[in-house]
C-alpha positions in Angstrom: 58.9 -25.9 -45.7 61.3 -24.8 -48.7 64.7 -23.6 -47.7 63.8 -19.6 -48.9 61.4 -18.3 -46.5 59.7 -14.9 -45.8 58.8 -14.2 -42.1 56.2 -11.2 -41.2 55.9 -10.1 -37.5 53.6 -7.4 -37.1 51.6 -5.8 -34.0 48.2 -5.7 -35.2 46.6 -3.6 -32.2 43.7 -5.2 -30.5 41.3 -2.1 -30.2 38.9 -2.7 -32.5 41.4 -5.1 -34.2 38.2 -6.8 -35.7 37.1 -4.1 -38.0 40.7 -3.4 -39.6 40.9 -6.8 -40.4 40.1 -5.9 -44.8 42.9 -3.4 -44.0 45.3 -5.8 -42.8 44.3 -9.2 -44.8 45.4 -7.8 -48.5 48.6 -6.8 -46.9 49.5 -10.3 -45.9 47.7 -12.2 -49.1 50.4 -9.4 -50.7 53.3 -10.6 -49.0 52.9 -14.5 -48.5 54.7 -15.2 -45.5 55.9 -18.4 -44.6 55.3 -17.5 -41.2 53.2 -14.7 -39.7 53.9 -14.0 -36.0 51.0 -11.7 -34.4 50.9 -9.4 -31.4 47.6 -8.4 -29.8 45.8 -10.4 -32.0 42.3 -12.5 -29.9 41.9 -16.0 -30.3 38.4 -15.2 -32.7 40.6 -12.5 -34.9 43.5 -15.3 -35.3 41.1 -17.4 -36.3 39.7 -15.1 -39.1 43.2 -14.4 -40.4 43.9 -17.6 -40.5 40.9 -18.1 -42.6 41.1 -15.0 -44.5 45.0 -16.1 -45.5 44.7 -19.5 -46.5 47.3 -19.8 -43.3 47.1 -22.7 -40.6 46.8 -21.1 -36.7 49.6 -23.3 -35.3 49.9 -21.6 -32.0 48.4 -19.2 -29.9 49.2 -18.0 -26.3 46.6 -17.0 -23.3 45.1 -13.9 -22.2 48.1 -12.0 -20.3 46.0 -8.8 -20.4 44.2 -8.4 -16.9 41.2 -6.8 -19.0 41.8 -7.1 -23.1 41.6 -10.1 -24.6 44.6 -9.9 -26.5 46.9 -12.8 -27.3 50.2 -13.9 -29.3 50.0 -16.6 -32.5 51.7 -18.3 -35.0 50.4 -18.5 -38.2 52.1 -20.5 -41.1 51.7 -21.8 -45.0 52.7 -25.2 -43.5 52.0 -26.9 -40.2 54.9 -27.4 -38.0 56.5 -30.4 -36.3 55.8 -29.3 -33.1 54.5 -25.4 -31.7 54.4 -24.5 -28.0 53.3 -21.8 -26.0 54.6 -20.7 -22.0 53.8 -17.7 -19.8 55.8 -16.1 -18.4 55.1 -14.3 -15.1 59.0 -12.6 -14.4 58.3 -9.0 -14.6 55.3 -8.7 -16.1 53.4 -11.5 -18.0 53.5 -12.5 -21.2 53.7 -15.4 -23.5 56.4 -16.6 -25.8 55.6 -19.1 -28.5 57.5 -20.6 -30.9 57.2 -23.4 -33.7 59.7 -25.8 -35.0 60.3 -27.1 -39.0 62.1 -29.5 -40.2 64.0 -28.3 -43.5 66.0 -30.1 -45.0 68.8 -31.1 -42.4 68.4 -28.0 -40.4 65.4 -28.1 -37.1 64.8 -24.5 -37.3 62.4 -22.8 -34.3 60.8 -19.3 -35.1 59.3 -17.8 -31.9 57.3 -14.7 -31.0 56.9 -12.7 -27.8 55.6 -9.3 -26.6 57.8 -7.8 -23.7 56.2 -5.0 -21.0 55.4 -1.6 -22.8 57.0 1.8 -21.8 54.2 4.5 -21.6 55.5 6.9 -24.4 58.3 4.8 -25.8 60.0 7.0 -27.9 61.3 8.6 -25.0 63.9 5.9 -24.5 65.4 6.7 -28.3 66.7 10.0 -26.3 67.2 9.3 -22.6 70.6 9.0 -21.6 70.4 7.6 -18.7 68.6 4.3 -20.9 71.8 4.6 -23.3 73.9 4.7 -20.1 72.7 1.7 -18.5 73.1 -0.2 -22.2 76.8 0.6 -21.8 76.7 -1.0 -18.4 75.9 1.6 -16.2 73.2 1.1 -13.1 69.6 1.4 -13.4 69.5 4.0 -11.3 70.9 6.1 -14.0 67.5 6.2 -15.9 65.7 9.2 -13.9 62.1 8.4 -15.2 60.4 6.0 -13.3 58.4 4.2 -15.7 61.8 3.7 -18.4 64.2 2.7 -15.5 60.7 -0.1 -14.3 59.7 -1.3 -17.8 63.4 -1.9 -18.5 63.3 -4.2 -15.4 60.7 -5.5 -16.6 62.0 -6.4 -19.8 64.7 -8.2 -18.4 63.5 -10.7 -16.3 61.0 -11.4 -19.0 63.8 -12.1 -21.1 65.9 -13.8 -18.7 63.2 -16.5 -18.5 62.7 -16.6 -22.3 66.5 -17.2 -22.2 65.9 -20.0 -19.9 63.7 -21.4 -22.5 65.5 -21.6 -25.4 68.5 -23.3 -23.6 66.3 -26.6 -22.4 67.1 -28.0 -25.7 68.8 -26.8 -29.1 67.9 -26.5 -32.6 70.2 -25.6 -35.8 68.2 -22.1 -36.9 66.6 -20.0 -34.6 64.2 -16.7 -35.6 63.0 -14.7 -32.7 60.4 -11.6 -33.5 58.0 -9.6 -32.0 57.2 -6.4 -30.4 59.6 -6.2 -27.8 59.1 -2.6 -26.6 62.3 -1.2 -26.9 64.5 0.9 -29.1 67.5 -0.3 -30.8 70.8 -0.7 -28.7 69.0 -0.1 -25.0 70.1 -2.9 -22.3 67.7 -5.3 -24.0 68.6 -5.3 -27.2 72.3 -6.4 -26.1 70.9 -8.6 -23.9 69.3 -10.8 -27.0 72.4 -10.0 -28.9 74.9 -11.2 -26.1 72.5 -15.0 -27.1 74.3 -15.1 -30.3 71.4 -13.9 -31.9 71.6 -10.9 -34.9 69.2 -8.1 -35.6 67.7 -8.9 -39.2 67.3 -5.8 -40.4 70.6 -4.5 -40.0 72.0 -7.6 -41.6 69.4 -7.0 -44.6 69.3 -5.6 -47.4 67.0 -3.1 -46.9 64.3 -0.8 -47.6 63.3 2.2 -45.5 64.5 3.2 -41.9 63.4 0.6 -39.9 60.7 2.8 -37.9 57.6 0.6 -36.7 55.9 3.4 -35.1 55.1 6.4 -37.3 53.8 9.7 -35.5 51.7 10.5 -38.0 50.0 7.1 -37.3 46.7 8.3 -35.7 45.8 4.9 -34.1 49.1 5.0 -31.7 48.2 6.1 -28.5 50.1 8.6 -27.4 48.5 10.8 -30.4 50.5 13.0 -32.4 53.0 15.5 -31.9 53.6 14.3 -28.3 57.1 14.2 -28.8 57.6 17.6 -30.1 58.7 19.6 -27.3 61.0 16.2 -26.2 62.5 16.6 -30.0 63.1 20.5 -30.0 64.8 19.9 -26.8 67.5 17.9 -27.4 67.5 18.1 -31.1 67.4 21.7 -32.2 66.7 23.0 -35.8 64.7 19.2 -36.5 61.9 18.5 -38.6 59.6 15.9 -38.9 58.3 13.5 -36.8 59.9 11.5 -33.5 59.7 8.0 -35.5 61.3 5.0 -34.1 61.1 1.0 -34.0 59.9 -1.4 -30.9 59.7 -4.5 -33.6 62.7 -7.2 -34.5 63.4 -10.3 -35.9 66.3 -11.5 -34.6 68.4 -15.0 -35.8 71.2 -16.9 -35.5 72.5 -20.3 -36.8 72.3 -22.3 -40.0 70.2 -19.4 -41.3 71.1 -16.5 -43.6 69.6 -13.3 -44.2 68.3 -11.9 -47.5 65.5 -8.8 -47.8 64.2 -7.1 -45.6 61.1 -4.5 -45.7 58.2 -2.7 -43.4 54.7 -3.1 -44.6 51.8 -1.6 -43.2 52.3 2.0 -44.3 49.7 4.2 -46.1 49.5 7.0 -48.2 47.6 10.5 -47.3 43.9 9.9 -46.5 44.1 6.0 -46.3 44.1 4.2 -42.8 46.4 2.2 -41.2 45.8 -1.3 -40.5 47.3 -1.0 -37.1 49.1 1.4 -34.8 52.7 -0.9 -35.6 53.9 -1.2 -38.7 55.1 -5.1 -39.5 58.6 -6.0 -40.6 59.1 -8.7 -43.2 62.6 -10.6 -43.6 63.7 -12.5 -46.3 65.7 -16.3 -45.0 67.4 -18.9 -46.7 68.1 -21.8 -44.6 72.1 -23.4 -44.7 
């Protein structure tokens, strides 16, 4: 793998996820990533990106749906050294994968998970009681039930993931994926407090960072849910309730250059998923 590398991680929703894949293959042949780390993908669709790519599957997780049969993968320009895959069953299962390369004199590991989902996530963007337990306050702060539990949840899946990455060590270290939760919540310092840096707020960038768009008609908690949440707390504002549950995070002999969101459309056209992907930009020490 050359030392200038372009990462995509991107959700690709796995209702009907077969049927959007001509929406969602130009984007990727467009972007030529290095390494392509997939949510909700199935073990046939990874397959037929794969294909569809020119990309080598190089890992993919198991079924932690208990009735879709969604999964995680790795796809990649260039086979890796080594890939692995482990479930996870603290909180709420899931998988975490991750693949190693050998670049120059740097091992570098790029991994992938997708932690427990809040039912109407962009609540947490807002709840003070999530910001309070971020600054260290108890869980019992959070009033909603299902924010203060999927938090929990959260947690333990990535105290375990944490476990993971300290049974041995490597020089550059990317970790993506939908994570399902909104920028500085308990979570996000969590990863941070590993030495690990949020990508896009290191990058160079273009756009706001949102992953989920209201005016995305494939998200599921359909449009203009938010509205009466947004003209309470945030009076005289426009627009849509847009926010981000997607991150690359890194740390070590790694630097980071560009960073963008793909996956948006124009008026009329449709979205190739209900996430919008993130690409990063990397240039390895």
């Amino acid at each position: 793998m050359n030392e200038n590398l372009r990462i995509l991680t991107w959700n690709v929703l796995y209702r009907d996820v077969d049927a959007r894949l001509p929406l969602l293959v130009p984007r990727v042949e467009a972007i030529r990533p290095d390494v392509f780390l997939v949510q909700e993908t199935t073990a046939a669709h990874a397959r037929a990106l794969a294909s569809a790519t020119g990309m080598h599957l190089v890992a993919e997780g198991e079924r932690t749906h208990p009735t879709a049969p969604t999964i995680n993968a790795i796809l990649a320009a260039e086979p890796p050294m080594r890939a692995a895959s482990h479930t996870i069953d603290a909180g709420a299962r899931c998988t975490y994968l991750t693949a190693d390369w050998q670049v120059g004199s740097t091992l570098l590991r790029v991994g992938t998970t997708h932690l427990r989902h809040t039912h109407q996530a962009g609540r947490m963007g807002v709840d003070s009681g999530y910001r309070a337990v971020a600054r260290g306050a108890d869980a019992a702060a959070i009033a909603s039930d299902s924010i203060r539990e999927s938090v929990s949840m959260r947690l333990a899946q990535l105290a375990e993931i944490r476990r993971l990455r300290e049974q041995d060590a490597v020089d550059a270290e990317v970790l993506t994926g939908d994570l399902n939760f909104v920028p500085d919540g308990a979570e996000y310092g969590e990863i941070v407090s590993w030495g690990l840096n949020d990508a896009w707020r290191a990058a160079p960038r273009l756009g706001s960072g949102a992953t989920i768009v209201e005016r995305n008609d494939l998200i599921g908690d359909g449009r203009g849910v938010y509205r009466d949440l947004r003209d309470g707390t945030m009076p005289g504002a426009g627009g849509d309730l847009d926010y981000t549950l997607d991150y690359q995070f890194s740390r070590g002999a790694i630097d980071v250059g560009h960073a963008w969101i793909v996956g948006d459309v124009d008026p009329g056209e449709s979205f190739p998923s209900d996430h919008l992907g993130i690409v990063v930009e990397y240039r390895i020490d």
